[in-house]
BATI-818940 format. One line per 2 residues: number of its first residue (from 0); their letters; for each residue x, y, z of N, C-alpha, C. Coordinates in steps of 0.1 Angstrom, whole numbers, m for minus. Each point is the difference from the previous one (the first is absolute). Layout:
N
NUM	a	X/Y/Z/X/Y/Z/X/Y/Z; ...;
This chain:
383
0	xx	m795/102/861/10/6/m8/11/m10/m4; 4/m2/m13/11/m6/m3/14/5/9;
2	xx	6/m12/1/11/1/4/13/1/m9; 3/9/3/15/9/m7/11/m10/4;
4	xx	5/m2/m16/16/m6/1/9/9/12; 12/m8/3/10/0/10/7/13/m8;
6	xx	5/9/2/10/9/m4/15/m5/0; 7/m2/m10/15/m5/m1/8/7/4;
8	xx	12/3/12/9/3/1/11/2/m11; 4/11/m2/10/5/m12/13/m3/7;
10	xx	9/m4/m7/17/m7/7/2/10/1; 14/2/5/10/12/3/5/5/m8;
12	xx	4/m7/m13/5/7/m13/m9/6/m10; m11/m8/5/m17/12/m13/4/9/7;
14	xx	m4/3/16/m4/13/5/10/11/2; 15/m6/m3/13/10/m2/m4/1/m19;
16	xx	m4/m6/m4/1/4/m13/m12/7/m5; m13/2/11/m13/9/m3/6/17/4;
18	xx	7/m4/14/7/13/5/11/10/m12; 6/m11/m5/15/7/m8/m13/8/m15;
20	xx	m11/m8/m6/m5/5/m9/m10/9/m1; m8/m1/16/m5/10/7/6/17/5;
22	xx	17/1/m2/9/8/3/10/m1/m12; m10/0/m14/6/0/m12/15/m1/m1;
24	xx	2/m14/2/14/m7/m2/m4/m9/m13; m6/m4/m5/m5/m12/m9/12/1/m11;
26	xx	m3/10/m7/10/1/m19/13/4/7; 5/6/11/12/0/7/5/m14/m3;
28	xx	m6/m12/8/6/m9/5/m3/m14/m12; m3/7/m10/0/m11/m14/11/2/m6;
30	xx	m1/16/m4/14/4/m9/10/m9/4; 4/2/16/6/m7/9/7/m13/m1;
32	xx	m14/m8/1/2/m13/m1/6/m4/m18; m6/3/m6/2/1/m18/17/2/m4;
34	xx	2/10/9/18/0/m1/4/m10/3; m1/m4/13/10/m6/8/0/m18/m10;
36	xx	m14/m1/m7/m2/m13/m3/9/2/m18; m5/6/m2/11/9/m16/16/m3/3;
38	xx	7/7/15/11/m1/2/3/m15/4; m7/m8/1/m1/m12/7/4/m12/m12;
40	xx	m5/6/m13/2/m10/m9/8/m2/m8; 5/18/m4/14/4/m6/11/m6/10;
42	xx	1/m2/14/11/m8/10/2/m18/m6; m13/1/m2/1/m20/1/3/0/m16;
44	xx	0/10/m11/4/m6/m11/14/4/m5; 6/9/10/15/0/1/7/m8/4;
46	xx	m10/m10/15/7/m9/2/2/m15/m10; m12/3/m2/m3/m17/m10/15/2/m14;
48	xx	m1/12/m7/7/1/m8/19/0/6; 2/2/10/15/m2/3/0/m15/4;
50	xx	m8/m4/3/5/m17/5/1/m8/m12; m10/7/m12/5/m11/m15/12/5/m5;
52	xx	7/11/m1/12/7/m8/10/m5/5; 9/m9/m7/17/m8/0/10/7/6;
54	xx	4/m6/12/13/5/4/14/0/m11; 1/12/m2/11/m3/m6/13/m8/5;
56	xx	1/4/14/12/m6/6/0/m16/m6; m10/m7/m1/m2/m12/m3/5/m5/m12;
58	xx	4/7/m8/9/m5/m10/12/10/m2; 5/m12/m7/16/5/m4/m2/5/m14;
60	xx	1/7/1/3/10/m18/9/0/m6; 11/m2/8/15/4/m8/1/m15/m8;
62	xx	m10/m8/7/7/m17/m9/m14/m5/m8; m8/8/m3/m16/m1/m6/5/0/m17;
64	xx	m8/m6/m3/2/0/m16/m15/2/m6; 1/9/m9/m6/1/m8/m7/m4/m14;
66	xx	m18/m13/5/3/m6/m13/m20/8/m8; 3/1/m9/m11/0/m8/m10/m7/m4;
68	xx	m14/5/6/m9/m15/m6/m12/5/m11; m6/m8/m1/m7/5/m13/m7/13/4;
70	xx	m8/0/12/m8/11/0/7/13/7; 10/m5/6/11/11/3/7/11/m11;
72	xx	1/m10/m14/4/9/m9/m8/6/m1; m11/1/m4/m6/6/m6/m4/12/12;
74	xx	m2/m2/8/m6/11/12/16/6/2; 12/m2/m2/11/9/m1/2/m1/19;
76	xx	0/m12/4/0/m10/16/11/m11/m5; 9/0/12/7/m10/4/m1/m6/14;
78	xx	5/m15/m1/m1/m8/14/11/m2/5; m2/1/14/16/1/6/m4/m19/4;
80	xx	10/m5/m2/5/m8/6/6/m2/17; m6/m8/10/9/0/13/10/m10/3;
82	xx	10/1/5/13/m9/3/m11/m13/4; m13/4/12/m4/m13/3/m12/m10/m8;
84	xx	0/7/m13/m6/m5/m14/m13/1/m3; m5/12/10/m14/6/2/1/12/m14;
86	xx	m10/m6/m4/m4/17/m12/m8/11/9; 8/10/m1/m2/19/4/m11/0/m12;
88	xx	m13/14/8/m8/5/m11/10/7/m10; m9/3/m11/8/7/m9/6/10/3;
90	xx	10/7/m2/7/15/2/m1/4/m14; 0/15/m1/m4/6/m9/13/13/1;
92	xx	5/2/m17/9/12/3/14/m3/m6; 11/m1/12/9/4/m3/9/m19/m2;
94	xx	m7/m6/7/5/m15/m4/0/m4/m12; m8/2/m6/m3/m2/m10/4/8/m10;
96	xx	7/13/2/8/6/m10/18/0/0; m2/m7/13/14/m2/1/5/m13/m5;
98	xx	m11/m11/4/9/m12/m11/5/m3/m9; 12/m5/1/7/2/m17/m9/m11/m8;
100	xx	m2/m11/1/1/m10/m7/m19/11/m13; m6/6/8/m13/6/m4/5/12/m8;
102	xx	11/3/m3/m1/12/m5/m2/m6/m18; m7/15/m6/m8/1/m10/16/2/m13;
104	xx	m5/m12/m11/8/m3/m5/6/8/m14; 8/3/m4/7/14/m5/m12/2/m13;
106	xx	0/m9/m11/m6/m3/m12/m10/m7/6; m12/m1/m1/m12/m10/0/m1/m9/m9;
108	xx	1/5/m16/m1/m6/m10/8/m15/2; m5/m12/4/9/m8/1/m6/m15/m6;
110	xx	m14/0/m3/m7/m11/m5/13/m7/m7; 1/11/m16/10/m7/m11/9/7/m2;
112	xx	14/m7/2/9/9/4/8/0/m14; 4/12/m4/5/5/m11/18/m2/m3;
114	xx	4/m11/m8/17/2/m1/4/2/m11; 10/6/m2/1/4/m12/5/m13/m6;
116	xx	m1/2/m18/6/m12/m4/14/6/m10; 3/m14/m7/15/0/m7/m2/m3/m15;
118	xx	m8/m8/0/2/m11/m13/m14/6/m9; 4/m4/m13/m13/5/m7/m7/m10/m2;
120	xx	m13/0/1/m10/m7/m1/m8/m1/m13; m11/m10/m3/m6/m1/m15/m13/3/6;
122	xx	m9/7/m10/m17/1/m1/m4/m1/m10; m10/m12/m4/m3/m4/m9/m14/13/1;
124	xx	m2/3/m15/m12/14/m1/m12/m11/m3; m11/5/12/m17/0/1/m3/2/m11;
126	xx	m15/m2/m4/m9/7/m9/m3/14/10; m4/10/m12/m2/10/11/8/11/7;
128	xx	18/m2/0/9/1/5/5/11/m9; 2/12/6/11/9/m4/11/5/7;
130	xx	9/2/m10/13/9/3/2/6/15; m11/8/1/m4/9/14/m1/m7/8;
132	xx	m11/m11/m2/m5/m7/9/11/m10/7; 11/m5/m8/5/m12/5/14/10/7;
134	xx	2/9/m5/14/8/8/m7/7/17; m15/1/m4/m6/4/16/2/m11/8;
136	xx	m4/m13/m7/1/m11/12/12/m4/5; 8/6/m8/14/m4/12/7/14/m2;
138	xx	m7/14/1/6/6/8/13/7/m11; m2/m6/m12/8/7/m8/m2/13/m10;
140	xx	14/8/m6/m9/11/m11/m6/m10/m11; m7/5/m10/m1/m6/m14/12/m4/m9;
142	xx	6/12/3/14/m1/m7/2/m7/2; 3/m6/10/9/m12/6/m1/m12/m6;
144	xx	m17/m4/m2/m3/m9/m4/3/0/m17; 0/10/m7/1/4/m14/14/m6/m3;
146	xx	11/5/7/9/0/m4/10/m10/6; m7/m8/8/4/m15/5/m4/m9/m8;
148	xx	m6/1/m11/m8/m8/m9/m4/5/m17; 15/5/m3/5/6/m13/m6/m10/m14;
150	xx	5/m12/4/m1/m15/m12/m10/m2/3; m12/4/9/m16/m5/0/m9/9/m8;
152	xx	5/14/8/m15/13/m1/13/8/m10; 12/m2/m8/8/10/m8/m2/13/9;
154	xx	m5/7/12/m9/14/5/m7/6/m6; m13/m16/1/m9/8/m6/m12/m6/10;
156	xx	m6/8/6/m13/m8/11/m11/m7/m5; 0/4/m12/m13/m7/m5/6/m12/m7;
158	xx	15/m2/1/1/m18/m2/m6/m5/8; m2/4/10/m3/m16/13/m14/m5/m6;
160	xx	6/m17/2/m12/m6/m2/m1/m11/10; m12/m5/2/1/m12/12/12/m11/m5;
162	xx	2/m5/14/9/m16/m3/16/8/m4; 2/14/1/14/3/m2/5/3/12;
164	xx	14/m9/3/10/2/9/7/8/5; 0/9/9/2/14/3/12/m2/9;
166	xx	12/5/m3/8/2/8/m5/10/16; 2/2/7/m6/4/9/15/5/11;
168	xx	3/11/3/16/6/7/m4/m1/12; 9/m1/10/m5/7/14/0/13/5;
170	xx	8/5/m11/1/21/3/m6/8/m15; 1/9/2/m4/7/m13/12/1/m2;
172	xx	1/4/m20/14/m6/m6/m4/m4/m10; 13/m8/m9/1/m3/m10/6/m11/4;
174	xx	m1/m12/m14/2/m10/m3/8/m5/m8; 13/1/1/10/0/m14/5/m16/m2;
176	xx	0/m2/m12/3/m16/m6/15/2/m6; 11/m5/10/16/7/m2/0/m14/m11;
178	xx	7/13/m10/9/m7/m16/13/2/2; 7/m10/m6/13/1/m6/6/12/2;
180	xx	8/2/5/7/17/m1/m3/5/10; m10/2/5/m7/9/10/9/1/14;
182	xx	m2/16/0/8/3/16/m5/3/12; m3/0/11/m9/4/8/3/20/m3;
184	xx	11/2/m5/m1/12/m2/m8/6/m10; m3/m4/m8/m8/1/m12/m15/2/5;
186	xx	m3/m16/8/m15/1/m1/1/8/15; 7/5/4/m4/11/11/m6/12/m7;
188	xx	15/0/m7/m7/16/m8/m15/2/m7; 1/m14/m10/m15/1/m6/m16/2/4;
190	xx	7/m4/16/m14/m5/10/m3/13/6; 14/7/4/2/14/10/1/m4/12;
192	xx	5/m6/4/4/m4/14/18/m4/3; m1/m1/9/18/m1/2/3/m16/2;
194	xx	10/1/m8/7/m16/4/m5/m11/9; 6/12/13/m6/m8/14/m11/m6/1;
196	xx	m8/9/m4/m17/m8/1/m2/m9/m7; 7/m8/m12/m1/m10/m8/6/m10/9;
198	xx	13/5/7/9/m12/8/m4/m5/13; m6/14/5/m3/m6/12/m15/m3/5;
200	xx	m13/m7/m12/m10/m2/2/4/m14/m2; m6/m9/14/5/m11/9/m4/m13/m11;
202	xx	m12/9/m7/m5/m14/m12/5/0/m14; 9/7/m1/14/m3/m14/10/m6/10;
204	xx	4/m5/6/11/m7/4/11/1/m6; 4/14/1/12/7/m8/10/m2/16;
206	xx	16/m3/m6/4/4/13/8/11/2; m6/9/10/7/13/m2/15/6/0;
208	xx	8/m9/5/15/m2/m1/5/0/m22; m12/m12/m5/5/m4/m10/m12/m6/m7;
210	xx	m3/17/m6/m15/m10/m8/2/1/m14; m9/m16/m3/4/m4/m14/m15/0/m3;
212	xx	m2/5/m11/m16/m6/m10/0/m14/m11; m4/m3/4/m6/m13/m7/m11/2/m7;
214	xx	6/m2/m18/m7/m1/m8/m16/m6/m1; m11/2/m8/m12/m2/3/m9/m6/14;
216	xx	6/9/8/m9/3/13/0/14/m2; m14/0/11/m6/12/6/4/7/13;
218	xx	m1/17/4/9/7/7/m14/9/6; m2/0/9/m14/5/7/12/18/4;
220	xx	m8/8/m12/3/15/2/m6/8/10; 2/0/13/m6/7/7/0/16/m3;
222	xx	m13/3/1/m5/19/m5/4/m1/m18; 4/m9/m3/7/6/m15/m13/5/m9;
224	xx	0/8/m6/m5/6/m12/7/m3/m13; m14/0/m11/9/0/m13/m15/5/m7;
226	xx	3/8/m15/m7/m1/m9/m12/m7/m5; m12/0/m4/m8/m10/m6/5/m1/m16;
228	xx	0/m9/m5/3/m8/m11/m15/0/m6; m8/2/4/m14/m4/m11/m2/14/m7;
230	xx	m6/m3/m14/m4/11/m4/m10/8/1; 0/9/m3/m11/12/1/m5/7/m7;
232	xx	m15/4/m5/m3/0/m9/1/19/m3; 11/7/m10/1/13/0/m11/8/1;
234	xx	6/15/3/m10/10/m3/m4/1/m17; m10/3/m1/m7/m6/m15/m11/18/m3;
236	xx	10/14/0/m7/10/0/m9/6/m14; m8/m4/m5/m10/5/m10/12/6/m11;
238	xx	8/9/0/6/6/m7/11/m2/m10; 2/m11/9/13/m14/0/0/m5/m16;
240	xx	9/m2/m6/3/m11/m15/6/m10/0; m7/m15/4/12/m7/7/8/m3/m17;
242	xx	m4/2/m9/12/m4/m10/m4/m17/m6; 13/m6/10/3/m13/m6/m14/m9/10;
244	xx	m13/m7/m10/m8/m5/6/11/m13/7; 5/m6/m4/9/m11/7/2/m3/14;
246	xx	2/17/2/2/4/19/m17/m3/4; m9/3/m3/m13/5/1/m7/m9/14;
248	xx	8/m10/m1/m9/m17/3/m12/1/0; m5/0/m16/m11/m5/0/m12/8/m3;
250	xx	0/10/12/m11/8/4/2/11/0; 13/6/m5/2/16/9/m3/9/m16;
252	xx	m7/9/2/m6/10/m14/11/6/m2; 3/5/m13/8/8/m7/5/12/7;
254	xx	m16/1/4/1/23/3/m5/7/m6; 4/13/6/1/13/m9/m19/6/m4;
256	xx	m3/m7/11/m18/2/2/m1/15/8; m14/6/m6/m5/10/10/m15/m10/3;
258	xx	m2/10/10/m17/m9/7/m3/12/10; m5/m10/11/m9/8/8/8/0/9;
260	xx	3/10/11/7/m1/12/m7/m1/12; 9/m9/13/m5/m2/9/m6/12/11;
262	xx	m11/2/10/m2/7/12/10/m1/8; 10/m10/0/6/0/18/m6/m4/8;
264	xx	m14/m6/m3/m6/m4/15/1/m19/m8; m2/m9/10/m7/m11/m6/m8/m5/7;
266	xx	m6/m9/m8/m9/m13/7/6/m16/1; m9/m10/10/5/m12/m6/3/m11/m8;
268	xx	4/m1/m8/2/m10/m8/m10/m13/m2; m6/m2/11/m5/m16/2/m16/6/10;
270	xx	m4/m6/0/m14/0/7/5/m3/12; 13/m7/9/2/m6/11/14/10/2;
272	xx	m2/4/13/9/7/7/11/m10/8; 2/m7/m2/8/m14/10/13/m3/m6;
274	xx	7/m3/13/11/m8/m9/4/m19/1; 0/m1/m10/1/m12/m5/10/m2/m6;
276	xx	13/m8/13/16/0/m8/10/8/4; 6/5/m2/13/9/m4/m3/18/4;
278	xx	3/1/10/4/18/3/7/4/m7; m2/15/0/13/9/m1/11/m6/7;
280	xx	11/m1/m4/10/8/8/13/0/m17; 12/m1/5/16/5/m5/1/m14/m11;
282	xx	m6/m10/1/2/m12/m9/m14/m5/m10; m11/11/6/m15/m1/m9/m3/11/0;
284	xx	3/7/m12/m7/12/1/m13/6/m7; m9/m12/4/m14/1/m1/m9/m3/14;
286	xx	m9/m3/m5/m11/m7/11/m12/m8/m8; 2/m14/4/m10/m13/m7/m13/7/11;
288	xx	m11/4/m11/m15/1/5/m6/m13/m2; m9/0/7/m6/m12/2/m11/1/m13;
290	xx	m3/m9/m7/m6/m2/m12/m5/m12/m7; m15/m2/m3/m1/m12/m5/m3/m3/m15;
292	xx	8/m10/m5/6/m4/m17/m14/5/m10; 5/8/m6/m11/5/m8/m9/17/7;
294	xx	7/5/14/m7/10/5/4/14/m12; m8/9/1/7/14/m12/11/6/9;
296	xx	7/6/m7/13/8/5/1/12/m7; m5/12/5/m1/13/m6/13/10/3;
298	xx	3/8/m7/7/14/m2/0/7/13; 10/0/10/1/9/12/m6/11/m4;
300	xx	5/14/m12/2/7/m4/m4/1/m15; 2/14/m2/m6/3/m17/17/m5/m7;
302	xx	m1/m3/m13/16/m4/m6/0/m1/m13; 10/m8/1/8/m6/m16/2/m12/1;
304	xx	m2/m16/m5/6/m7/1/10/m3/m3; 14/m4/4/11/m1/m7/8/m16/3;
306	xx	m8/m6/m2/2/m13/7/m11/m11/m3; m5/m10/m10/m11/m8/1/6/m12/m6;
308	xx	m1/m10/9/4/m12/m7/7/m8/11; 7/m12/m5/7/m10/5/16/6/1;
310	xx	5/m1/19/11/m3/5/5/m11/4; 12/m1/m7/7/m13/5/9/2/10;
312	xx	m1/10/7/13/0/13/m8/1/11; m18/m8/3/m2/2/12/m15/2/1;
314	xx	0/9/m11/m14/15/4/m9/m13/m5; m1/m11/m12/m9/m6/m8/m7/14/m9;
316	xx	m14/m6/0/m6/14/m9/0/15/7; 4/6/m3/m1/16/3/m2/12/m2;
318	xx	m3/8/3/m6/17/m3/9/9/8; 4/9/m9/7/11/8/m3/14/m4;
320	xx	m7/5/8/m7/16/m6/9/11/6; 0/7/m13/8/15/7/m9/10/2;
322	xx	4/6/12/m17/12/5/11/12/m6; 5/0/m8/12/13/m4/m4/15/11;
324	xx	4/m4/13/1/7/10/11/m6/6; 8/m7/m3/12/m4/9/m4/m16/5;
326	xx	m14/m4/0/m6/m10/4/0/m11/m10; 1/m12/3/0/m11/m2/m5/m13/6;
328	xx	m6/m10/m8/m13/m8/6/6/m15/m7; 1/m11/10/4/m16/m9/m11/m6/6;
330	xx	m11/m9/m7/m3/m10/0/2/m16/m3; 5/m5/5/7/m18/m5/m9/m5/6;
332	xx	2/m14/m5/m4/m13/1/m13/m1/m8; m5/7/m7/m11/1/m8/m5/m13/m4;
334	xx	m13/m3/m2/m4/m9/m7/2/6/m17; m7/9/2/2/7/m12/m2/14/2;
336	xx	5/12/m10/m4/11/m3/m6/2/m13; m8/14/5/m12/3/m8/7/14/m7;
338	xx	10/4/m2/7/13/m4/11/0/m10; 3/11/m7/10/m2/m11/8/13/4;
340	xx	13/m2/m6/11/8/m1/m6/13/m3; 1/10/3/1/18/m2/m18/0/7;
342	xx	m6/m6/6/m14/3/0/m2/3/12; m8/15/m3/m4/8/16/m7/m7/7;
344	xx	0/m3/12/m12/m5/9/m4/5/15; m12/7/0/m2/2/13/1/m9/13;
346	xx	5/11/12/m6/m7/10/m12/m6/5; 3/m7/1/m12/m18/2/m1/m6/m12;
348	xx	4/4/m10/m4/m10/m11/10/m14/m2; m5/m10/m4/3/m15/3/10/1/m12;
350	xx	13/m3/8/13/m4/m9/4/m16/0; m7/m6/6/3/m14/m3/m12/m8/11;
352	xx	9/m15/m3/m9/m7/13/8/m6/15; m3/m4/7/13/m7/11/m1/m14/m3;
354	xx	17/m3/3/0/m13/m9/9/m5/13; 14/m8/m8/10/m8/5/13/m6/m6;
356	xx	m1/8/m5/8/m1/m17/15/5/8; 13/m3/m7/12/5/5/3/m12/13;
358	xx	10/7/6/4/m4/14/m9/2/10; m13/m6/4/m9/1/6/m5/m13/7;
360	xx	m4/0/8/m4/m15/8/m16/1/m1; m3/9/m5/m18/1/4/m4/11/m4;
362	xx	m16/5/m7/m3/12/1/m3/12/5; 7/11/m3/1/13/8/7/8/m10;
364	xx	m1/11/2/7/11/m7/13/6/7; 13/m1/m8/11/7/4/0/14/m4;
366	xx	m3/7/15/m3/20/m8/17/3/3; 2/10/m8/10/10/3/m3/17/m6;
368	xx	8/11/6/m2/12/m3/11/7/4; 7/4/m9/14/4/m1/m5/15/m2;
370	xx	8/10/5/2/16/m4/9/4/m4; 2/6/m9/18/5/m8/7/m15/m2;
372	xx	m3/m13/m2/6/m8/m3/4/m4/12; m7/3/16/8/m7/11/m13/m5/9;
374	xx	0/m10/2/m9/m10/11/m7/5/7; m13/2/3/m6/7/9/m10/m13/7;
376	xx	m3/1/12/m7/m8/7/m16/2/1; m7/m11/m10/m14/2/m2/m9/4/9;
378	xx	3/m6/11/m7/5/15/0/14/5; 8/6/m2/6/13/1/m12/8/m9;
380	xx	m7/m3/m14/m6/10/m7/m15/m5/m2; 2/m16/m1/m17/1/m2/m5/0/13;
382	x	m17/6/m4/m9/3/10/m1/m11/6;
């Protein structure tokens, strides 16, 4: 018979541990152990974490300063400083809202800082350059520019031409050239402003005790208003006799026409809806369409023409149709027109061509549309 291995003696702890699972203790004494080792590791990471967290006692705070570093700003963190010249981690909060020198500055806007000025300045006019354009860039009305510059543009916008010298104000206003005689009382009233505001604008060097004007200089009118001086070309109604052709200038029909009358609705003038030049407003009361020399220029409306030919105050060649509804239609700057005095023309049919003719810097059509003989704003009606 083979001989049988030795039998091993089981230790003391197998055979308490065959008894405890033999007397179903086993899943008792795991659960057991699983706690105690769970509670075991939540202890040691409470401890590890209070032995890295800063005594506060260890600094002084009342004498800490507060400085800002790159990545501090931005994380909305400040660093305390210690008396013994140790950098503190960041603190977060109220240090940092308390520092004066950090607080957030009233205006931002501070790149280019804005002062006002005194003295009037020159702008020589661009190619390209309008009226609107040059009183936007510094912030001025049009008027302003119109009427600071009498002996250049007479107030008329479509004088400007490149290489002309533009007086240029620092406020909106007028621009008066004191003559012989002249009182500050006078050109107060003419401007509508008071005395004072002539005397006491710092760049007339009036002295307010005892102001004298000095012949051929200039008097910067702050707010002043006045009149335009350029002409305007009348209401011209179908029905009208002007009489003496002498008044006519040129172009303006007799009268006393019947035709076709307008719808009240219109269309546009030009194949181009754009503007090119000169707005509406109180000193143009048209709108330059954008147009190129030789494009057709048709009848807003059904009409009468009462207007074909050469203006010498401005318009160059021009068309003026009466829609005998109250309505009224100017075409200027024509190269030429294709229409005669008393002759009906529908809407869209070609009353001329786009030119440059007149007071004009370039080709485009100057529109206007007057109702009852009073200005109406083109943008307002066409589609």
């Amino acid at each position: 018979m083979p001989e049988s291995s030795p039998t091993e003696t089981p230790s003391p702890l197998a055979r308490l541990w065959a008894d405890m699972v033999a007397a179903g203790w086993r899943e008792p004494i795991l659960r057991t152990v699983s706690h105690l080792l769970l509670i075991g590791l939540v202890l040691l990471a409470l401890s590890l974490s209070r032995l890295r967290q800063p005594v506060l006692s260890d600094f002084n705070l009342s004498a800490a300063t507060v400085e800002p570093t790159a990545s501090s700003a931005l994380a909305g963190t400040a660093t305390v400083s210690r008396e013994d010249g140790e950098v503190a981690p960041p603190v977060f909060g109220p240090l940092v809202a308390e520092a004066e020198h950090l607080s957030r500055a009233v205006n931002p806007h501070t790149l280019i800082p804005t002062r006002g000025r005194t003295e009037v300045v020159t702008y020589t006019v661009q190619p390209g350059d309008t009226l609107f354009g040059i009183a936007q860039r510094f912030n001025l009305k049009p008027e302003t520019v119109l009427w600071s510059n009498y002996f250049t543009l007479k107030d008329d916008p479509h004088l400007l031409r490149p290489n002309q010298v533009l007086n240029i104000l620092p406020v909106d206003g007028t621009y008066h050239f004191v003559t012989e005689g002249n009182t500050i009382e006078q050109i107060a009233a003419f401007y509508r402003v008071t005395p004072d505001t002539i005397i006491s604008w710092p760049g007339n060097g009036l002295d307010p005790a005892q102001p004298v004007l000095t012949p051929n200089t200039y008097l910067v009118i702050p707010g002043g208003t006045r009149e335009l001086q350029a002409w305007v070309l009348p209401s011209l109604p179908r029905t009208a006799r002007s009489g003496a052709r002498a008044n006519s200038n040129f172009g303006q029909c007799p009268g006393g026409y019947t035709g076709i009358l307008g719808s009240g609705t219109f269309v546009w003038p030009t194949q181009s809806r754009t503007l090119s030049g000169n707005d509406y407003s109180n000193i143009h009361r048209g709108i330059d369409i954008r147009a190129g020399l030789g494009d057709p220029i048709v009848a807003v409306d059904n009409g009468v023409v009462m207007y074909a030919g050469w203006n010498d105050w401005g318009y160059g060649n021009l068309v003026v149709i009466d829609h005998g509804n109250g309505w009224e239609s100017v075409y200027a700057h024509l190269s030429q027109w294709s229409v005669q005095c008393g002759q009906s023309v529908k809407q869209g049919e070609v009353v001329g061509a786009a030119g440059s003719t007149g007071h004009s810097s370039g080709p485009h059509l100057h529109f206007e549309l007057r109702f009852n003989a009073t200005f109406v704003n083109p943008w307002t009606v066409l589609p």
